[in-house]
C-alpha positions as CSV (number, residue, x, y, z in Angstrom):
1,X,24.0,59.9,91.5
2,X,25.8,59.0,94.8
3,X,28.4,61.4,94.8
4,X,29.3,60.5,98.3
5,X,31.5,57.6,97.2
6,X,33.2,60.2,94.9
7,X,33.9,62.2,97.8
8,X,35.4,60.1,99.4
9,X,37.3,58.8,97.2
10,X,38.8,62.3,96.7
11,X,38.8,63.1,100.5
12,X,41.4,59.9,101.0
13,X,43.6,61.2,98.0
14,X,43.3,64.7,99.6
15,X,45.0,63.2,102.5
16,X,47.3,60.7,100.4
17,X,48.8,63.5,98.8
18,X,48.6,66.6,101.5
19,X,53.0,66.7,101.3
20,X,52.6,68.5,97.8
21,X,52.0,72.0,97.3
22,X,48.6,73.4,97.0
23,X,48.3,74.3,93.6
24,X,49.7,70.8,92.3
25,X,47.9,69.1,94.9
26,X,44.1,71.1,93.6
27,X,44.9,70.4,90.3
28,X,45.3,66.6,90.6
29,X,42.3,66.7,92.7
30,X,40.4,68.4,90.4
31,X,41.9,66.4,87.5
32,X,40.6,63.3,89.3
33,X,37.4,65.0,90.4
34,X,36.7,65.7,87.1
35,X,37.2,62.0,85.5
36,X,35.0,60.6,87.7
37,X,32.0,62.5,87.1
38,X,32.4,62.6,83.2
39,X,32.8,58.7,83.8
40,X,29.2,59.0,85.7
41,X,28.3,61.3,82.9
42,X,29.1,59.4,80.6
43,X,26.7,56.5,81.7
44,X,29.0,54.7,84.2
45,X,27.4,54.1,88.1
46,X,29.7,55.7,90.6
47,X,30.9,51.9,91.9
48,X,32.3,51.2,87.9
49,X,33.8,54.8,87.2
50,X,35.9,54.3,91.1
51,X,36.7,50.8,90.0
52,X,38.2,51.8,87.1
53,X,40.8,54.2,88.6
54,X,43.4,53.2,91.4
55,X,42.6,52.7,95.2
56,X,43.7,56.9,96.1
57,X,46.6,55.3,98.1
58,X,48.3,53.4,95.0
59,X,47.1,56.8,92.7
60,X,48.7,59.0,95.4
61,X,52.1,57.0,95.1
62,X,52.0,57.6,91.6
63,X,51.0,61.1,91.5
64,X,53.9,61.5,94.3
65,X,56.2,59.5,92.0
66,X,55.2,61.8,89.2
67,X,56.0,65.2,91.3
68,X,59.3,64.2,92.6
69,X,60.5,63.3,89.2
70,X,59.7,66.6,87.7
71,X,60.5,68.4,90.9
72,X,63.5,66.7,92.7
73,X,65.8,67.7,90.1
74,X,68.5,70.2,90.5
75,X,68.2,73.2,88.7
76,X,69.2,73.1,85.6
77,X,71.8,76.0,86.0
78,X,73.8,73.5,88.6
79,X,73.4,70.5,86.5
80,X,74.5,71.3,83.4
81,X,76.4,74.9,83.7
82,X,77.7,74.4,80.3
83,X,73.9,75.7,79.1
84,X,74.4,79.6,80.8
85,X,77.4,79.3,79.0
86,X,75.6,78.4,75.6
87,X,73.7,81.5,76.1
88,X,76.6,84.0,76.4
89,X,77.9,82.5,73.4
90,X,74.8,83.1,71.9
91,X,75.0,87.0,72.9
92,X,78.1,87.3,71.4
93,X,77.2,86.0,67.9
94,X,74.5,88.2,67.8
95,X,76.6,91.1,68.8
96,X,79.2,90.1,66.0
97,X,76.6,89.9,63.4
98,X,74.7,93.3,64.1
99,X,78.7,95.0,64.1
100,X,79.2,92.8,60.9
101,X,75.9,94.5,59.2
102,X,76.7,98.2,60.8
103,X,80.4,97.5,59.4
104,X,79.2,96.2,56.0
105,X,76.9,99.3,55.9
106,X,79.2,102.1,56.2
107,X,82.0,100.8,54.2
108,X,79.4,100.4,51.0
109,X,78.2,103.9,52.1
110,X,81.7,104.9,51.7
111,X,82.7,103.2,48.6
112,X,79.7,104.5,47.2
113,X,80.9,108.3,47.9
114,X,84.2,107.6,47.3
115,X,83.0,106.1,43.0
116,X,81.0,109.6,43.4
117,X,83.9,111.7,44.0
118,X,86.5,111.3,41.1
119,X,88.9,113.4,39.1
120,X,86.6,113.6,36.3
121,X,84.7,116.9,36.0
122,X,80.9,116.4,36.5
123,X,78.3,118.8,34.3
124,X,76.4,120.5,36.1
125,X,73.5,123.1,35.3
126,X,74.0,126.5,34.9
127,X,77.8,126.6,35.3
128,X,79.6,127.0,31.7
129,X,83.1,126.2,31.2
130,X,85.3,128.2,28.7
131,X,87.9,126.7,26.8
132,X,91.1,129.0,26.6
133,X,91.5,130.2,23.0
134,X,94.9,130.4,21.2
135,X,96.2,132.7,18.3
């Protein structure tokens, strides 16, 4: 295998594409690296799997292309500010519905004690009433 072309293939894109950070820029590399030889792996000669991708100059402009469109963007708290206001909203409604359920939940509790507690005498065990007795 004549991985010498490979490398420098990747050595020319290395340089193509040097302005982006290193981690994006390792990862395309190794993205690319790694295409190549499962081409070769896959049966192609090193001359066929390099023809089939760009020259690293017109791949570069595209991977460059591809990094300024995700990156060059403001962020998304100055270009749409309505969002951090979405979310705020979204604190409050929870709030409201937990005080809903806490509120809901003590004024059963209370109803309940309150049908509990009424004029009528409740028997209880043990304790025996006397009716007053008249001549």
């Amino acid at each position: 295998m004549d991985n010498q072309k490979i490398n420098e293939y990747i050595k020319q894109l290395e340089i193509e594409i040097n302005i982006l950070p290193k981690k994006d820029r390792d990862n395309h590399i190794m993205e690319v690296k790694d295409h190549l030889l499962q081409s070769v792996n896959d049966g192609k000669s090193v001359d066929q799997a390099l023809k089939d991708f760009l020259p690293p100059n017109e791949l570069a402009k595209e991977i460059k292309a591809e990094f300024q469109n995700l990156y060059s963007s403001a962020p998304i708290e100055k270009s749409f500010p309505i969002k951090q206001k979405k979310s705020n909203k979204r604190i409050w409604i929870i709030l409201s519905v937990l005080v809903s359920i806490i509120l809901l939940s003590i004024f059963v509790a209370i109803a309940v004690f309150m049908g509990n507690s009424s004029d009528k005498p409740i028997d209880t065990p043990g304790i025996i009433e006397y009716e007053e007795i008249k001549d």
